[in-house]
Z-matrix of the N, CA and C atoms (Angstrom, degrees):
N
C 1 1.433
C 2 1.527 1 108.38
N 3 1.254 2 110.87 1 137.92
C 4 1.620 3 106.08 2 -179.81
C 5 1.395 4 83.48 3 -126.70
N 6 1.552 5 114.57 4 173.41
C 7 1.211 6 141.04 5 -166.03
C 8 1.901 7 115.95 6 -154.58
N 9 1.296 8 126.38 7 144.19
C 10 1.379 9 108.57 8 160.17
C 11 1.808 10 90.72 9 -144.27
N 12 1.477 11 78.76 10 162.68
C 13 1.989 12 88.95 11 164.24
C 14 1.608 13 109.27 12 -161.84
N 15 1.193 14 90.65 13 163.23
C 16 1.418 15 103.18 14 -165.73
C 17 1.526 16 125.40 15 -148.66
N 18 1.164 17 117.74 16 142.58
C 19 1.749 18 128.75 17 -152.90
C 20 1.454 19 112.47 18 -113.60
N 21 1.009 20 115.17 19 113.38
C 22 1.721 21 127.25 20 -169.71
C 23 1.522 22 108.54 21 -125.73
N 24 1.268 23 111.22 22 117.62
C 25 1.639 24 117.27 23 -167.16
C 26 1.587 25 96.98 24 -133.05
N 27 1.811 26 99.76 25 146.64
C 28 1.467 27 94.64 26 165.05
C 29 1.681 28 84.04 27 -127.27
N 30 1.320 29 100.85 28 158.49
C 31 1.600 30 137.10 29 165.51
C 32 1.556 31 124.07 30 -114.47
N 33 0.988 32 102.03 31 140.50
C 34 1.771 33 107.79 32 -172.79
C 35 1.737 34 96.60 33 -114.93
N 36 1.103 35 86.01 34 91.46
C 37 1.410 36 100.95 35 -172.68
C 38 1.858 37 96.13 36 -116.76
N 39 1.413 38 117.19 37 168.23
C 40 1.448 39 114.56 38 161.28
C 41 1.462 40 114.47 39 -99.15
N 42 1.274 41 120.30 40 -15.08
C 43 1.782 42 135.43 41 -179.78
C 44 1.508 43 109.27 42 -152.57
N 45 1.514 44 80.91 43 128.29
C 46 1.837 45 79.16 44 165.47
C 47 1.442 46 113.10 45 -113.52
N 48 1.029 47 115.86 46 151.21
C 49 1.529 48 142.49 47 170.32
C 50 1.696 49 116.08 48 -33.93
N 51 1.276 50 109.26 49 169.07
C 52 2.058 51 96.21 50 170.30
C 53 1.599 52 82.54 51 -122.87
N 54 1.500 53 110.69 52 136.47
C 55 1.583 54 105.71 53 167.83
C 56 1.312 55 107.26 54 -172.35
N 57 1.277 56 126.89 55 156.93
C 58 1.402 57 125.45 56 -138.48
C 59 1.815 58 96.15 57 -134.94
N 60 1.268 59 111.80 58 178.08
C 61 1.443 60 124.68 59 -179.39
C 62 1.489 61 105.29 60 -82.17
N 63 1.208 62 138.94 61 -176.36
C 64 1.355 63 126.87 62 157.85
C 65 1.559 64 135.38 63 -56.21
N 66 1.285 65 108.79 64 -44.08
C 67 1.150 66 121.77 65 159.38
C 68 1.539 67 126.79 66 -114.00
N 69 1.660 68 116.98 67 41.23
C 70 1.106 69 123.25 68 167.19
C 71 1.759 70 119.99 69 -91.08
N 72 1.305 71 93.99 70 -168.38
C 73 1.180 72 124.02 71 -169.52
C 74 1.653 73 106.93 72 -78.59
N 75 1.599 74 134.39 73 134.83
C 76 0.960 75 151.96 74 174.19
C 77 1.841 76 102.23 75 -80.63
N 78 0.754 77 146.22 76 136.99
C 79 1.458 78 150.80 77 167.44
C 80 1.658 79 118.65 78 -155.17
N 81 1.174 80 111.14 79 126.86
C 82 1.331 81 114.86 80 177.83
C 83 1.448 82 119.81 81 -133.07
N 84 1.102 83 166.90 82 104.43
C 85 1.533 84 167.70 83 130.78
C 86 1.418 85 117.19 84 -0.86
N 87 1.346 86 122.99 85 128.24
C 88 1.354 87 121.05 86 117.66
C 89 1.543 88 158.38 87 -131.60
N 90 1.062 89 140.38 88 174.25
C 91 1.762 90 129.18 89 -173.58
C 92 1.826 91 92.37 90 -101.04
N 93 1.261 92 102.63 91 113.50
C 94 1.811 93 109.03 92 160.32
C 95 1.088 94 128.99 93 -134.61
N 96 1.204 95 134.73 94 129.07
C 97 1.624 96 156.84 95 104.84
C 98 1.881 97 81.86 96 53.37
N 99 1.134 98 131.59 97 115.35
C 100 1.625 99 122.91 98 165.47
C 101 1.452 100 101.46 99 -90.98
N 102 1.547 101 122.23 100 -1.08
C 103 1.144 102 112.14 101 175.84
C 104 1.539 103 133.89 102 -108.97
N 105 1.922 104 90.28 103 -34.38
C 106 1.589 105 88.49 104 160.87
C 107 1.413 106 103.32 105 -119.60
N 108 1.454 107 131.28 106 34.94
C 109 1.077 108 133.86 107 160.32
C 110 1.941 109 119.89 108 68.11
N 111 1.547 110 93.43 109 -7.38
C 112 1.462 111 115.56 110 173.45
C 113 1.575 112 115.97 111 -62.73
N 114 1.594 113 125.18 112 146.43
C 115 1.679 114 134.12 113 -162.91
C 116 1.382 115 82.84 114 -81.21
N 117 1.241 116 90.14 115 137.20
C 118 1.834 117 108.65 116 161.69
C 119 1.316 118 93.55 117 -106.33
N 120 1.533 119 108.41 118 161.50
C 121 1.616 120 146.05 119 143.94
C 122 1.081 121 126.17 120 -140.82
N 123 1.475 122 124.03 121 32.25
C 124 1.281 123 122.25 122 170.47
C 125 1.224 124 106.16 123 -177.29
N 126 1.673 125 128.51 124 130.72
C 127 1.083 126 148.76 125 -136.72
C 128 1.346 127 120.11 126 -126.45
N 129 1.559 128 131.94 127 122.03
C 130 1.372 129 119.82 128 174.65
C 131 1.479 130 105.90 129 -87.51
N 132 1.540 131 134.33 130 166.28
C 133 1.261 132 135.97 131 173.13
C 134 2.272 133 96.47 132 -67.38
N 135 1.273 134 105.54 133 136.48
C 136 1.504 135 94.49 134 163.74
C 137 1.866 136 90.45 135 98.77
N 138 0.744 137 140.38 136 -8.96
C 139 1.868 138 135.91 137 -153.44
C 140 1.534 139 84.42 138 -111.63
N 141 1.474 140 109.18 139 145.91
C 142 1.592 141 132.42 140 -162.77
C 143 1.509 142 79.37 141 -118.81
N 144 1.194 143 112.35 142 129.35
C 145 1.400 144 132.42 143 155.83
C 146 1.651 145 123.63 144 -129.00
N 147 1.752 146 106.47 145 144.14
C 148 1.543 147 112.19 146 -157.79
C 149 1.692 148 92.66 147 -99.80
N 150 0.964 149 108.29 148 151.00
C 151 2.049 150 107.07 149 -164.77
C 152 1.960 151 86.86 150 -125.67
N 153 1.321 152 107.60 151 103.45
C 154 1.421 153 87.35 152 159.50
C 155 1.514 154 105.01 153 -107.17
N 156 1.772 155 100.25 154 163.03
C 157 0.970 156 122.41 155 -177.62
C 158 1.837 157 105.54 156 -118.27
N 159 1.150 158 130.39 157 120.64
C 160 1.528 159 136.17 158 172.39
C 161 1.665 160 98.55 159 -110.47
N 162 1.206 161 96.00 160 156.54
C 163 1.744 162 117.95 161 -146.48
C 164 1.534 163 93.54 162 -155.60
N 165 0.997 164 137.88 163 107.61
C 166 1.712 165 143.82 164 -176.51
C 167 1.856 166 93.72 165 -121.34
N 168 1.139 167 143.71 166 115.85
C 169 1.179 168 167.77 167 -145.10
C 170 1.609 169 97.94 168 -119.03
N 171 0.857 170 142.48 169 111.59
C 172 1.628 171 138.50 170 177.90
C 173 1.919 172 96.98 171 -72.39
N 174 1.902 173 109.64 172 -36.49
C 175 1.109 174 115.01 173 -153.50
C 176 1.523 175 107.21 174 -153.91
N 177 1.165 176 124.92 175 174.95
C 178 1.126 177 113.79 176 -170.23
C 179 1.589 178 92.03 177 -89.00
N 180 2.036 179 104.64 178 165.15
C 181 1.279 180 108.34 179 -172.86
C 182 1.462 181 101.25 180 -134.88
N 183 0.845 182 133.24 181 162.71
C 184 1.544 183 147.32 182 -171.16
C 185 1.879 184 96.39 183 -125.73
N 186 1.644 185 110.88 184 118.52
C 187 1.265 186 111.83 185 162.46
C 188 1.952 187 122.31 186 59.58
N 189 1.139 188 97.07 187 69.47
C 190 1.574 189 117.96 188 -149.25
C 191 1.453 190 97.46 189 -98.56
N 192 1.449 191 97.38 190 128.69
C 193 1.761 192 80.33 191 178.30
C 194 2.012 193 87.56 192 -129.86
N 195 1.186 194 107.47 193 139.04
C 196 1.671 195 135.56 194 164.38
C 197 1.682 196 101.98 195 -103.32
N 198 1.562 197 90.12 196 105.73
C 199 1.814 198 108.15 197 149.39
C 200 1.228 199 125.66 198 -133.88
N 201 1.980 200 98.39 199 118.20
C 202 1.489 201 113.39 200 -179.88
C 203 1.416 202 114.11 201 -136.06
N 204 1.818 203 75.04 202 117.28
C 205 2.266 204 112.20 203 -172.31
C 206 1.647 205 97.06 204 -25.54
N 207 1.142 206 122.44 205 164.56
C 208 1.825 207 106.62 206 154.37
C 209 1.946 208 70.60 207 -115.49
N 210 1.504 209 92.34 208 164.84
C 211 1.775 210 113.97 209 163.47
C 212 1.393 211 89.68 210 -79.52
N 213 1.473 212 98.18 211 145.20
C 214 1.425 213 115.45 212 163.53
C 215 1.466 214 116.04 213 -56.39
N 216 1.249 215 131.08 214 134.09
C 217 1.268 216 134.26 215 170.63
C 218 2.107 217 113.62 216 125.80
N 219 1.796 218 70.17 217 -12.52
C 220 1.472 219 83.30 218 -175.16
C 221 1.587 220 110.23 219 -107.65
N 222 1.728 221 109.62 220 141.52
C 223 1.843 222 91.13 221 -178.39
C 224 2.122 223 87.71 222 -117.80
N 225 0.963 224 107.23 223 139.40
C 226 1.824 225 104.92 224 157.88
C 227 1.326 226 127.96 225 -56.68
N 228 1.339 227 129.54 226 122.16
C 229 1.450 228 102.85 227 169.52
C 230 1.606 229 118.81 228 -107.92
N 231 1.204 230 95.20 229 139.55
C 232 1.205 231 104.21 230 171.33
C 233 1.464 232 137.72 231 -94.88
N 234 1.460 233 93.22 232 107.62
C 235 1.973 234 124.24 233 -154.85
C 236 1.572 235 99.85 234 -59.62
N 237 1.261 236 133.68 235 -11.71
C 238 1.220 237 136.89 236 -132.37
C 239 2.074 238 79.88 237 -115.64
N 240 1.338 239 123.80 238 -48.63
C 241 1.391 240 115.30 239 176.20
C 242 1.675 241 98.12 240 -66.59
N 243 1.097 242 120.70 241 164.63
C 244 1.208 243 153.75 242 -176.68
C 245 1.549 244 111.78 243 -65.88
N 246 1.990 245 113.11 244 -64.58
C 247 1.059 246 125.72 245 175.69
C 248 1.522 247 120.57 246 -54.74
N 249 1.359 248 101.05 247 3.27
C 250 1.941 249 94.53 248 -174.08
C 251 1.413 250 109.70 249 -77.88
N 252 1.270 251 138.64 250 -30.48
C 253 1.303 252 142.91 251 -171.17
C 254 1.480 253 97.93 252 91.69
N 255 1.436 254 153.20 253 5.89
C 256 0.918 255 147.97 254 -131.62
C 257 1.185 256 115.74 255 -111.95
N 258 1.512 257 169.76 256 -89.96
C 259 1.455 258 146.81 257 23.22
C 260 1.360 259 94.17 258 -94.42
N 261 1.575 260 120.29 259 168.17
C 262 1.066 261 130.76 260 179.85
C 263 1.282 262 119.21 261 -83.10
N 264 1.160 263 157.05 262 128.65
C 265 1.308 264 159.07 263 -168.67
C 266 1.762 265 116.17 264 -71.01
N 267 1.479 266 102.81 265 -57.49
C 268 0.987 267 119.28 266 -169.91
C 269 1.720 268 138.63 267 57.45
N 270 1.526 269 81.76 268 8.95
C 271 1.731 270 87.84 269 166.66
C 272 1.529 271 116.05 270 -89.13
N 273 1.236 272 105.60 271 136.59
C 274 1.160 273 134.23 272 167.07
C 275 1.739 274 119.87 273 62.96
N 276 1.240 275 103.13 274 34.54
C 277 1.466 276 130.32 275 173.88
C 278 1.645 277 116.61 276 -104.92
N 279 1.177 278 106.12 277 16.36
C 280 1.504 279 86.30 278 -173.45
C 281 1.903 280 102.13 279 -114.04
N 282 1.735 281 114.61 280 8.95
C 283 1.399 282 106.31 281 152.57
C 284 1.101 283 137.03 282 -101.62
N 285 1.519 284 92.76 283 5.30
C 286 1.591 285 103.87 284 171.97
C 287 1.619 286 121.30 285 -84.02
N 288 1.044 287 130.74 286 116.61
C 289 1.647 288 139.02 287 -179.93
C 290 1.611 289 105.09 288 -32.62
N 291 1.647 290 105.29 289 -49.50
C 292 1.452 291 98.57 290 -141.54
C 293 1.635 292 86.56 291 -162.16
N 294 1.099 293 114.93 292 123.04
C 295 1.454 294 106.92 293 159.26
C 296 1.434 295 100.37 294 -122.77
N 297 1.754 296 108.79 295 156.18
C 298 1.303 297 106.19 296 170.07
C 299 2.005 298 109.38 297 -143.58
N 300 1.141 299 77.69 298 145.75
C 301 1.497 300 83.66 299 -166.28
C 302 1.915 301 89.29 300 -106.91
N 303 1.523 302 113.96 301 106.95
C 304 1.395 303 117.31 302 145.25
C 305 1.324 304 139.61 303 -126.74
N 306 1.151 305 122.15 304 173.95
C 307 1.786 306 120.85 305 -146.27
C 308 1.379 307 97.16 306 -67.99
N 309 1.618 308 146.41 307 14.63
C 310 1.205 309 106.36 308 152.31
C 311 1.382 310 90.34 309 -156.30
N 312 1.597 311 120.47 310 60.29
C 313 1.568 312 130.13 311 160.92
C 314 1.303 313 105.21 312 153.07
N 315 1.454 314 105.99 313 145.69
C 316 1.592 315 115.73 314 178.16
C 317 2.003 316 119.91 315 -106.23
N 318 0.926 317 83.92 316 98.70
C 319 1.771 318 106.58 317 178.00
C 320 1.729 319 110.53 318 -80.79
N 321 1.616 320 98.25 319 127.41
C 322 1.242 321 137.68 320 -164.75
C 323 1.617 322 127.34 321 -113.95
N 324 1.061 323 113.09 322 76.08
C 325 1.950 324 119.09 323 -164.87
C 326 1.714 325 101.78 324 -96.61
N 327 1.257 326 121.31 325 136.53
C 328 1.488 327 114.24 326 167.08
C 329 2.042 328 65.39 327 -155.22
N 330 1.997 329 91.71 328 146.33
C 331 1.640 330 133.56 329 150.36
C 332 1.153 331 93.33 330 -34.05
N 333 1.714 332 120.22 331 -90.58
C 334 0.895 333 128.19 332 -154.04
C 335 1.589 334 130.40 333 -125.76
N 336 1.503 335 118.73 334 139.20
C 337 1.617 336 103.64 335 -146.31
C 338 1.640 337 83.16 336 -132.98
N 339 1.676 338 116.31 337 100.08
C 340 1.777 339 94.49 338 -178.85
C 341 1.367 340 116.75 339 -98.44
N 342 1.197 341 141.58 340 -164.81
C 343 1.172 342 147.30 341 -147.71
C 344 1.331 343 107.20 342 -84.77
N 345 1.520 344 124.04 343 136.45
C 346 1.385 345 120.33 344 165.01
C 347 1.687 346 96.08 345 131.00
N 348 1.369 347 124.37 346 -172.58
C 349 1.749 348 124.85 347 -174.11
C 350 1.379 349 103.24 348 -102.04
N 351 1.170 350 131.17 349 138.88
C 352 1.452 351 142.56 350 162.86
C 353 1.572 352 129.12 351 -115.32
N 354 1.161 353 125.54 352 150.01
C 355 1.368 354 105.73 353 -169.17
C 356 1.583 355 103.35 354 -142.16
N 357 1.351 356 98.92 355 138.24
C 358 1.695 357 103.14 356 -176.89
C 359 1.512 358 111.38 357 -137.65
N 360 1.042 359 118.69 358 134.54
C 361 1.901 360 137.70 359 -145.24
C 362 1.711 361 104.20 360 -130.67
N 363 1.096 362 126.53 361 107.60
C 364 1.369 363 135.30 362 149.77
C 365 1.220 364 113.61 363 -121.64
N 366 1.432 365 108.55 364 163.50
C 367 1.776 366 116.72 365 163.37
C 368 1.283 367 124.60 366 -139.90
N 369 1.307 368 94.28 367 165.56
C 370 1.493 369 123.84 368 -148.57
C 371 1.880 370 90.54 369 -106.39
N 372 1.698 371 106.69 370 174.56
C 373 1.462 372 117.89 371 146.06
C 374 1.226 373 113.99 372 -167.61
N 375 1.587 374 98.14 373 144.73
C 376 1.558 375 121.41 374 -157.75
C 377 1.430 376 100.46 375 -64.67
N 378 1.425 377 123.41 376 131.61
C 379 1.518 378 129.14 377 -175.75
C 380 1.559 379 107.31 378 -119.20
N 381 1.171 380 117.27 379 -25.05
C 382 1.228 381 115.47 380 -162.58
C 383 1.716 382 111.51 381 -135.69
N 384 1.488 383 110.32 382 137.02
C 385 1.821 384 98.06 383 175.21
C 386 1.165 385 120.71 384 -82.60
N 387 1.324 386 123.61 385 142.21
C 388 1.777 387 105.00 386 166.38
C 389 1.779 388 66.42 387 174.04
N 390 1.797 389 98.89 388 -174.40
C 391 1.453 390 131.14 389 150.13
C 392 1.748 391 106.17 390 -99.40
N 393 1.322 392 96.52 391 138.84
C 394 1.365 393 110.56 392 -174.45
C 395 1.532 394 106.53 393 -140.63
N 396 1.265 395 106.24 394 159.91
C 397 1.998 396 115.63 395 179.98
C 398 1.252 397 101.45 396 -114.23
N 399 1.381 398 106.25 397 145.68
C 400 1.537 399 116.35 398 -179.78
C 401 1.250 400 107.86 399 -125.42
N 402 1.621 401 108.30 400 89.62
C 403 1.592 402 107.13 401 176.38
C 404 1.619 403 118.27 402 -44.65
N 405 1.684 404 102.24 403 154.47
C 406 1.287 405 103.26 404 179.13
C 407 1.554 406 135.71 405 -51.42
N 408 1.281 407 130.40 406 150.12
C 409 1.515 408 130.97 407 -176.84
C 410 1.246 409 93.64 408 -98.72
N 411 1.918 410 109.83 409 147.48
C 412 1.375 411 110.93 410 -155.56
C 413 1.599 412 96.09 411 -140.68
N 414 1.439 413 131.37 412 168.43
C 415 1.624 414 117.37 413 178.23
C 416 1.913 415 79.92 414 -153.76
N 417 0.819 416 106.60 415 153.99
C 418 1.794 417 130.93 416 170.01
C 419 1.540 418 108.74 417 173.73
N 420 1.346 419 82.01 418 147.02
C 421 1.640 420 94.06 419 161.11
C 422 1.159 421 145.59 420 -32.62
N 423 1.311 422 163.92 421 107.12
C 424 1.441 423 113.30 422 -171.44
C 425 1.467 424 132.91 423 -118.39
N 426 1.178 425 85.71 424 48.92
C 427 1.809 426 116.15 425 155.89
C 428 1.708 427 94.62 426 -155.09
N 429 1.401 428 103.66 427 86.75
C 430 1.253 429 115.83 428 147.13
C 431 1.786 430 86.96 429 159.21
N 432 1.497 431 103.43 430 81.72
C 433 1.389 432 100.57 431 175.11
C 434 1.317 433 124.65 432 -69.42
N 435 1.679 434 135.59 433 -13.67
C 436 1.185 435 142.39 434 -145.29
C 437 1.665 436 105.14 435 -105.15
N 438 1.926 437 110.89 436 -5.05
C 439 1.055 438 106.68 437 178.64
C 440 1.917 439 104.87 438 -121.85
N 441 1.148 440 130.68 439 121.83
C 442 1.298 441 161.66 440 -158.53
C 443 1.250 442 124.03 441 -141.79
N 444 1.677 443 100.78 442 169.84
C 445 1.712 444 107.91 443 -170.07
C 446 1.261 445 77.92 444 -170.74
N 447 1.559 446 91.29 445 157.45
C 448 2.360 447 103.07 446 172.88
C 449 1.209 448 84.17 447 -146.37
N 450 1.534 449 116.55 448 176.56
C 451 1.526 450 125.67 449 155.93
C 452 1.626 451 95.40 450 -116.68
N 453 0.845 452 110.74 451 177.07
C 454 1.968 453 132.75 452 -175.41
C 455 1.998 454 92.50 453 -70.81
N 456 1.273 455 115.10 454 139.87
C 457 0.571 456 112.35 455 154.03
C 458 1.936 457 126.21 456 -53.06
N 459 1.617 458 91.71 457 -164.90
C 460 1.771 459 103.28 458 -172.68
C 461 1.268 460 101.31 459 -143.49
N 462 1.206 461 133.43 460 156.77
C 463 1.717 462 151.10 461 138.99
C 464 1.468 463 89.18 462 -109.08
N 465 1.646 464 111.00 463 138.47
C 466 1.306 465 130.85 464 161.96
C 467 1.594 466 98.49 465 -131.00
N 468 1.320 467 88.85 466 147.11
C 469 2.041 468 101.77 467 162.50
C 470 1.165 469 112.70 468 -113.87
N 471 1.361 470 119.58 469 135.58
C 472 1.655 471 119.49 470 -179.44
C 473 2.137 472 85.65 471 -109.02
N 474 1.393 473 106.95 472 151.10
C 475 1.182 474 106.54 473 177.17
C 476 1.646 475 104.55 474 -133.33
């Protein structure tokens, strides 16, 4: 007979922390400037922002999945339709399996994820004003749920 179980908690916290499993994944976020590549924290309605995501691997991973929340206010675009105005970049997308850009987070699948930091960059644009939270971005396996990584959440202001 085998058995598993598993523990799912929410906290009412205003920020969460970035922190990883024991032998997980390091991951951290940021909002930048696609033009001078400079950190934003504060947002006009209409402004294209580049979201990287860094991924530090302690080890190699088998079947990797990257999920990062967008804050509300924000939609992704996806460079890959025509109508985005966008061109596609194409850097550093070609070890990722599958990316997917949906209306409220961008999900990240590659086979195989080996050891060392990786970094993967899309963007977003601010649609809406307010202050908003950007739950943490997360990477695990996904068959091996017990090993993880987050980055700290975000508050952004769109103005």
């Amino acid at each position: 007979m085998y058995y598993a179980s598993a523990l799912t908690y929410y906290s009412a916290v205003e920020s969460v922390g970035a922190a990883k499993s024991l032998d997980g994944f390091t991951v951290s976020r940021e909002y930048l400037d696609p033009k001078t590549n400079k950190t934003l924290t504060s947002f006009k309605v209409g402004d294209i922002v580049r979201v990287q995501l860094t991924v530090d691997a302690p080890r190699e991973g088998w079947y990797v999945m990257v999920t990062d929340p967008l804050p509300a206010g924000f939609e992704a675009i996806n460079y890959s339709l025509k109508t985005s105005g966008i061109p596609p970049t194409g850097k550093a997308r070609f070890y990722w399996s599958r990316p997917d850009l949906r209306d409220d987070r961008a999900v990240f699948f590659t086979t195989y994820l080996w050891k060392g930091k990786h970094t993967y960059a899309y963007l977003i644009r601010a649609t809406t004003s307010g202050t908003f939270r950007a739950l943490p971005a997360e990477a695990t396996p996904m068959y091996e749920p017990e090993v993880w990584g987050r980055s700290a959440s975000a508050e952004v202001t769109v103005r």
